[in-house]
C-alpha positions as CSV (number, residue, x, y, z in Angstrom):
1,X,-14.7,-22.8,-13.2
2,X,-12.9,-20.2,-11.3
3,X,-9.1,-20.4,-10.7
4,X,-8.4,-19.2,-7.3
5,X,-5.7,-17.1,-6.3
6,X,-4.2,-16.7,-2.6
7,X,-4.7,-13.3,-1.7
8,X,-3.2,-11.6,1.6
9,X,-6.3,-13.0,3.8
10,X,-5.5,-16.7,2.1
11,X,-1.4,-16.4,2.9
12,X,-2.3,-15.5,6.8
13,X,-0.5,-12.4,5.4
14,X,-1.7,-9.0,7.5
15,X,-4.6,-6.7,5.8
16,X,-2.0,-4.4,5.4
17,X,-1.8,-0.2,5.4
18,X,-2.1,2.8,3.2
19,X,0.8,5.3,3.5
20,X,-0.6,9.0,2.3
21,X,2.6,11.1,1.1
22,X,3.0,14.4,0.4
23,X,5.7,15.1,-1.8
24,X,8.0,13.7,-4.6
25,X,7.9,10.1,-5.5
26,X,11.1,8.8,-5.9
27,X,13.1,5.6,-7.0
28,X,13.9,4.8,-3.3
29,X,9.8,4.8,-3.1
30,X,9.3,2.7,-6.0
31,X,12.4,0.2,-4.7
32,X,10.9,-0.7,-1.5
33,X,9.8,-4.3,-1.5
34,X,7.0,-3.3,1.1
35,X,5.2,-1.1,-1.2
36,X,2.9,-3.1,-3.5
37,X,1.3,-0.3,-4.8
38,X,1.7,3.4,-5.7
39,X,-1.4,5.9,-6.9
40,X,-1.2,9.5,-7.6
41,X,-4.2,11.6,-5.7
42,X,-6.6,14.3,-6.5
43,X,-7.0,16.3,-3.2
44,X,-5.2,16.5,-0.1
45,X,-2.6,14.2,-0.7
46,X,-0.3,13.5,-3.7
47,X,0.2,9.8,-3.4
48,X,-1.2,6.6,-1.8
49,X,1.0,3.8,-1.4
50,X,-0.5,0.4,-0.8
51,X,2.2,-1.1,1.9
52,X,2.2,-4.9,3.2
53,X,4.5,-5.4,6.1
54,X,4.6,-9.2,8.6
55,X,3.2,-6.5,11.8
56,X,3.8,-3.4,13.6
57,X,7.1,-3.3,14.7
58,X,8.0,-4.4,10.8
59,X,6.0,-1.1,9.6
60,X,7.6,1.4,12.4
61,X,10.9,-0.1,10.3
62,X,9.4,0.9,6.8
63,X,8.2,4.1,8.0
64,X,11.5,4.8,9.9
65,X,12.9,4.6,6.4
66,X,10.2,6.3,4.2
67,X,10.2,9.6,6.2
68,X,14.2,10.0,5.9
69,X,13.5,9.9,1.5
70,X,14.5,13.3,0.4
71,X,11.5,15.3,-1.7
72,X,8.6,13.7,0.7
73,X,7.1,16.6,2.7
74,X,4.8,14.6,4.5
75,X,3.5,10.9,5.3
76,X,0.4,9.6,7.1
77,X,-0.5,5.9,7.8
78,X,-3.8,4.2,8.1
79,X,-4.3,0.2,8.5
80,X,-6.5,-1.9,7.4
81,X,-8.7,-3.7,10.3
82,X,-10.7,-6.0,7.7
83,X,-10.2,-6.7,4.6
84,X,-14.2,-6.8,3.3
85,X,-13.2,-7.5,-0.1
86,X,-10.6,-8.6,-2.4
87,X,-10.9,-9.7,-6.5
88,X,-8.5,-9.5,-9.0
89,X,-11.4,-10.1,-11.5
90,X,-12.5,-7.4,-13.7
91,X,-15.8,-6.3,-14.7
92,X,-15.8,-6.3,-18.1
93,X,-19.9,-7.0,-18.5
94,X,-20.7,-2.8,-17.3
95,X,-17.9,-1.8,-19.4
């Protein structure tokens, strides 16, 4: 038995988008009930947040309001066209 779990493709929710920043991470970041989740880089960029907005217009807002946080240097967006996979199950067997 499995126990399934409504994930953003289940909710009718969008895929979503992945907002690169260069820059400081800041409590106004972490606040923002759009970003789901934040990771700290090796290369290029020094952060990836994980954002989930209803549509376009509704991300123009977020970014609007990202890019006026002091400390951020830079900010790039990519969206998600398909989301191929999504678990929240961990592989414990290969660890």
């Amino acid at each position: 038995w499995q126990e399934k779990k409504p994930g953003p493709t289940r909710l009718d929710c969008p895929p979503g988008a992945i907002a690169f920043v260069r820059g400081q991470i800041t409590h106004s970041i972490m606040a923002m009930e759009e970003v789901l989740e934040v990771n700290r880089l090796a290369g290029n960029w020094d952060y990836l947040l994980r954002v989930l907005v209803a549509d376009m217009p509704a991300y123009d807002q977020f970014y609007k309001r990202l890019i006026e946080i002091d400390g951020l240097n830079d900010v790039s967006s990519s969206f998600s066209m398909e989301q191929i996979k999504y678990t929240t199950a961990l592989p414990l067997d290969h660890l």
